[in-house]
C-alpha positions as CSV (number, residue, x, y, z in Angstrom):
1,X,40.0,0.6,5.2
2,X,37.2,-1.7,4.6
3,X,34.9,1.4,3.3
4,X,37.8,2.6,1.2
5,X,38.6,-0.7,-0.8
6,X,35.5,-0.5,-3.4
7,X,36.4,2.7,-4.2
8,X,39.7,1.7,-4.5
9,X,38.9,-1.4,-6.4
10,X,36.4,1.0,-8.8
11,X,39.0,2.2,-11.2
12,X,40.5,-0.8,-12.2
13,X,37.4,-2.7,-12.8
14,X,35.9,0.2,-14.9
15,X,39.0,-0.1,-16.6
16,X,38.3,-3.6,-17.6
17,X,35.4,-3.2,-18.5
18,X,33.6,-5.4,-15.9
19,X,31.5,-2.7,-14.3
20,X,27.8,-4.3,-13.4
21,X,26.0,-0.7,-12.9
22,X,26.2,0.7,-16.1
23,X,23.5,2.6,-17.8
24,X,21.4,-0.6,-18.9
25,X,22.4,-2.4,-15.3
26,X,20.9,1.4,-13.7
27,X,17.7,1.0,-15.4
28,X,17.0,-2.4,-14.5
29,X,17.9,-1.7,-10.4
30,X,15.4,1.2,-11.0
31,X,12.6,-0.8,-12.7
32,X,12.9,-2.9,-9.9
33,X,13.1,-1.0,-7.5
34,X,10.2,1.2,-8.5
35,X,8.3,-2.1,-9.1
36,X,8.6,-3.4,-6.2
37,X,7.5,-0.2,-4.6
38,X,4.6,0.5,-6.4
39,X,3.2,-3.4,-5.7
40,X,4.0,-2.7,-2.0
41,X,1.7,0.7,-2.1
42,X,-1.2,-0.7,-3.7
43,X,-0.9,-4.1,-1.1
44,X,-0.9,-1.6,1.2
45,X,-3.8,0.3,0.2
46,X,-5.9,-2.6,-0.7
47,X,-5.3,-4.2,2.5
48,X,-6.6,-1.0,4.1
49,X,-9.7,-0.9,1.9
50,X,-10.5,-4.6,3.3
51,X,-10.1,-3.3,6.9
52,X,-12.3,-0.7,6.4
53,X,-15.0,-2.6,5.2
54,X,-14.5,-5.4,7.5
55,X,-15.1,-3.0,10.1
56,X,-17.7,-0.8,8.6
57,X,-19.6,-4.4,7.8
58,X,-18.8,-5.1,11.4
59,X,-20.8,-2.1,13.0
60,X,-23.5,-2.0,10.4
61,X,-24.5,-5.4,9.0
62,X,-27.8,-4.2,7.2
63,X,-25.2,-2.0,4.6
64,X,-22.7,-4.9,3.9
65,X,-24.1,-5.3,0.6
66,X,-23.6,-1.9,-0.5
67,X,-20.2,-1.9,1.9
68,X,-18.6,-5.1,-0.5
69,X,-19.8,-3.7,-3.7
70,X,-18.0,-0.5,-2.5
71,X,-14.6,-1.8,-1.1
72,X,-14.7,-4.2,-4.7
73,X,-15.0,-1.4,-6.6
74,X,-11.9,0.8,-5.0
75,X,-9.8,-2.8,-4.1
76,X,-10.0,-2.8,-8.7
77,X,-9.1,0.6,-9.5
78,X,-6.1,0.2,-6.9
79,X,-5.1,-2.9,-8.7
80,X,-5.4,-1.1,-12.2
81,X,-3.4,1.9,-10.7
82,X,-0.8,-0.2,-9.5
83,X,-1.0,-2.3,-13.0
84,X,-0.1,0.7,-14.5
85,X,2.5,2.0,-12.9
86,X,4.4,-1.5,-13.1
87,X,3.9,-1.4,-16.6
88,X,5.7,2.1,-17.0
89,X,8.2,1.1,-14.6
90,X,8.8,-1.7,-17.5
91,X,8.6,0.5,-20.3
92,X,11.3,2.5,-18.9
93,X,13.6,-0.5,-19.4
94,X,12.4,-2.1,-22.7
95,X,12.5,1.4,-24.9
């Protein structure tokens, strides 16, 4: 009974009116949502790209300069992916 009562409780609140998912309310769990997701993958892959070079630097110390400038490099055009892809996310919402 505990499952059934939102559904049961649906029809008279969309009768009302007070319905907090509509069309606007969908697009701003979905911005969210796909923000949040995108922000987690590009942590994720930046975090990688600092392990990697941490351990590259780690077994060859003569190449950390070329290692850093490397791992910088990929570690910005993560970020500007990711910046991206928040921004459509946003986009979505605002049009």
């Amino acid at each position: 009974m505990c499952i059934a009562a939102p559904v049961m409780a649906s029809d008279a609140a969309s009768a009302t009116g007070n319905r907090w998912l509509d069309d606007k309310g969908a697009a701003y769990l979905g911005a969210a949502i796909g923000a949040g997701l995108v922000i987690m993958g590009g942590a994720a892959g930046i975090g990688r790209i600092g392990s990697s070079a941490t351990e590259s630097m780690a077994r060859q110390p003569e190449a950390s300069g070329s290692i850093n400038g490397a791992a910088l490099i990929l570690a910005a055009m993560i970020e500007g992916a990711t910046l991206f892809a928040v921004v459509v996310c946003l986009l979505g919402v605002l049009k």
